[in-house]
C-alpha positions as a printed Julia matrix, in Angstrom:
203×3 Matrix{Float64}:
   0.0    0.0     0.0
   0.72   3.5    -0.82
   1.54   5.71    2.38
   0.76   8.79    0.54
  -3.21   9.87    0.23
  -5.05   9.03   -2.67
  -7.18  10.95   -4.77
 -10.65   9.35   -5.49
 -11.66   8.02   -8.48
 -13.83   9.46  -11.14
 -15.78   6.94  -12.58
 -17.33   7.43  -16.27
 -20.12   9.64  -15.94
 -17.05  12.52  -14.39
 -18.4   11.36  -10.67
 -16.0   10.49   -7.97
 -16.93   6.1    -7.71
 -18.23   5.67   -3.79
 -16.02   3.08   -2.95
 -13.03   5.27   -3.51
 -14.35   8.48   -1.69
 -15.28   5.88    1.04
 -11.7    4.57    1.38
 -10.41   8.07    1.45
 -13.19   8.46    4.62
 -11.45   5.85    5.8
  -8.03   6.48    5.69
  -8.63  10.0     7.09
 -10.23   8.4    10.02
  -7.58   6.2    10.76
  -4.61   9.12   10.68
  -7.16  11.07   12.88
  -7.34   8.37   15.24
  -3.89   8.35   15.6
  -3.37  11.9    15.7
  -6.05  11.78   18.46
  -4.26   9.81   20.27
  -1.01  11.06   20.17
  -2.59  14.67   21.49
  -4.43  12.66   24.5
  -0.57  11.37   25.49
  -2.05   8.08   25.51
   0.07   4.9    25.43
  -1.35   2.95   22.99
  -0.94   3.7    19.91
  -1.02  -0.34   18.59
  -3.08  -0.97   15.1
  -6.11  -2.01   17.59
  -5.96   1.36   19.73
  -5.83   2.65   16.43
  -8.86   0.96   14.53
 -11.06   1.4    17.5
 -10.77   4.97   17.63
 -11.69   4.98   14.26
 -14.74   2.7    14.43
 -13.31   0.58   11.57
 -12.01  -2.88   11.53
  -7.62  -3.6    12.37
  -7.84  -5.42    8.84
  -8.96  -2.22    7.78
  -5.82  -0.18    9.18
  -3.33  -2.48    7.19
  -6.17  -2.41    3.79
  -4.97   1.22    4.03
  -1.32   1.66    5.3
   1.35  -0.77    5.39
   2.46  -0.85    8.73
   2.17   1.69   11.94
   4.99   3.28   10.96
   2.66   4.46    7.34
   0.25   6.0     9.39
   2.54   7.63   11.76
   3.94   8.85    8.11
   0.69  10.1     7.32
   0.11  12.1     9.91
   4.09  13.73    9.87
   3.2   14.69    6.02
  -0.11  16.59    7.4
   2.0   18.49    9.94
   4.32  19.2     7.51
   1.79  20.96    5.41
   0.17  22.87    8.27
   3.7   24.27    9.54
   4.85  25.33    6.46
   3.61  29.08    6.87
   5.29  29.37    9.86
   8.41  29.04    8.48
   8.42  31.57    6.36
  11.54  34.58    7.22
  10.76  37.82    8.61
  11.97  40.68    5.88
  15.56  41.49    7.73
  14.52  44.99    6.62
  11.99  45.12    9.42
  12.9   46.7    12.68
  14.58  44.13   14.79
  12.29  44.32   17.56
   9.32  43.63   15.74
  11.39  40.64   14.04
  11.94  39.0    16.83
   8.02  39.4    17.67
   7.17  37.54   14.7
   9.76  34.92   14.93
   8.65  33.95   18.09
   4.96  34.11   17.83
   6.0   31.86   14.53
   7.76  29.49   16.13
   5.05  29.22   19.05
   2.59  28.28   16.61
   4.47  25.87   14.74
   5.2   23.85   18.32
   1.78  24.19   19.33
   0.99  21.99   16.4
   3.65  19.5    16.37
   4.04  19.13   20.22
   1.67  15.85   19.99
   4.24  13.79   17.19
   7.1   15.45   18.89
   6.31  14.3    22.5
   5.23  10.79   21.19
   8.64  10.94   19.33
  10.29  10.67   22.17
   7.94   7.62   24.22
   6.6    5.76   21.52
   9.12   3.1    19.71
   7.13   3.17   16.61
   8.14   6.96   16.43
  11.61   6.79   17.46
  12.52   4.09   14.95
  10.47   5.81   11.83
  13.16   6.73    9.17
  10.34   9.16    7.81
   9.93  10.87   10.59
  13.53  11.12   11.49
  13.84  12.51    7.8
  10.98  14.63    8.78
  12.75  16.18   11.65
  15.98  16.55    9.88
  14.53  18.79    7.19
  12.0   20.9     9.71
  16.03  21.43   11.5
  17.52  22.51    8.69
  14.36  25.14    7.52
  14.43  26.27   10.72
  18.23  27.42   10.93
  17.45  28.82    7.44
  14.67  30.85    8.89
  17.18  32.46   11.12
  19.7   33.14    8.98
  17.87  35.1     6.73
  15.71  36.84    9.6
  18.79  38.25   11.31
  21.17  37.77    8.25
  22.4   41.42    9.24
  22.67  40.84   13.02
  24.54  37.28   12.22
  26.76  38.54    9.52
  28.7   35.09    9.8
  28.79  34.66   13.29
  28.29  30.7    13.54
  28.18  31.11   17.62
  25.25  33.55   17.42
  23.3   31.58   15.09
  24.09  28.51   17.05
  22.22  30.27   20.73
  19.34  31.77   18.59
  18.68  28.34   17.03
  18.87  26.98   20.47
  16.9   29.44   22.09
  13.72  29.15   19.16
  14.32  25.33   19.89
  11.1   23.17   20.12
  13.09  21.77   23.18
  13.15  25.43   24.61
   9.79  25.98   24.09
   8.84  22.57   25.66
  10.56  23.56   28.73
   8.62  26.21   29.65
   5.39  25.13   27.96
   5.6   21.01   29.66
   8.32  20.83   32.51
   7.5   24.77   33.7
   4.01  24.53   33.3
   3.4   28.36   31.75
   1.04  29.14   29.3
   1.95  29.98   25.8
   1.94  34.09   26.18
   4.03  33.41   29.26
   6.87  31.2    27.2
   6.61  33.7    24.02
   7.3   36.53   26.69
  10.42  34.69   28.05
  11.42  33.73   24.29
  11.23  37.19   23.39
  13.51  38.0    26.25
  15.98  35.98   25.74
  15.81  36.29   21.88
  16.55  40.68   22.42
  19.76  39.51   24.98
  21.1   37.29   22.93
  20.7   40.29   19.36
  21.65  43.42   21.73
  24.86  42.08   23.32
């Protein structure tokens, strides 16, 4: 099976065929499932947790994906989607306060979407060992340090060490420290982002 959605059918009269639009219902239902249960923090996350959450059948899981590791897939390629806007760099002709505003309001955004695969990433095995989402995470790094280099391209000017804290600093692992082990709300962590972020460009 194909881990990648399919479009339905149109059968000969230019109409999409039911069978089709019904296994796209159901292959949206089963990434939602899992998505569902990745945002509850639940355990779980077996073909059967899956499937029941879903109201369809297990054989109906692997009719649709090849494995657990497909739908995890699935549900990586929607993130990927959502978060692209947010990646976007602030014009470095912008003043620099209002930069690092947008940068971190960004970037708060972005996590509060991907916090459910990213926190799973790190309990569930069938995350940790998924070469897609390891590629996944590899190319979210490596728009992310882009981001920054062309938002502060004038502040950075080359300075590896500066780009280095800032990329640190706009971390999802930053963020998650405030948001999960700190236990502040998101206007608290942006505030404390923020703050750090105009230290680390004024010095």
């Amino acid at each position: 099976m194909n881990s990648s959605p399919a479009a339905p059918e149109l059968n000969e009269s230019g109409r999409i065929d039911g069978r089709a639009a019904r296994g796209v219902r159901t292959r949206t239902a089963i990434a939602d499932a899992l998505y569902a249960i990745l945002r509850e923090g639940l355990d779980d996350t077996s073909a059967r947790a899956i499937a029941e959450r879903a109201g369809v059948s297990t054989r109906s899981v692997f009719q649709h994906f090849d494995d657990i590791e497909a739908v995890h897939a699935e549900v990586a390629a929607r993130q990927e989607l959502a978060i692209r806007p947010f990646l976007e760099p602030v014009d470095p002709s912008v003043p620099l306060g209002e930069r690092i505003d947008r940068l971190v309001a960004a970037r708060d955004e972005m996590y509060a979407i991907i916090a459910p695969l990213r926190r799973a990433a790190n309990k569930h095995r069938s995350t940790r060992t998924s070469s897609f989402i390891r590629a996944n995470l590899t190319r979210l790094h490596r728009a992310q340090r882009d981001q920054i280099a062309a938002t502060f391209s004038g502040e950075i000017a080359g300075d590896d060490r500066l780009a280095l804290r800032i990329d640190v600093c706009l971390s999802f692992e930053t963020w998650e420290q405030f948001i999960f082990q700190h236990g502040l709300t998101r206007a608290d962590a942006r505030g404390h982002l923020t703050g750090l972020m105009q230290t680390l460009l004024s010095s």
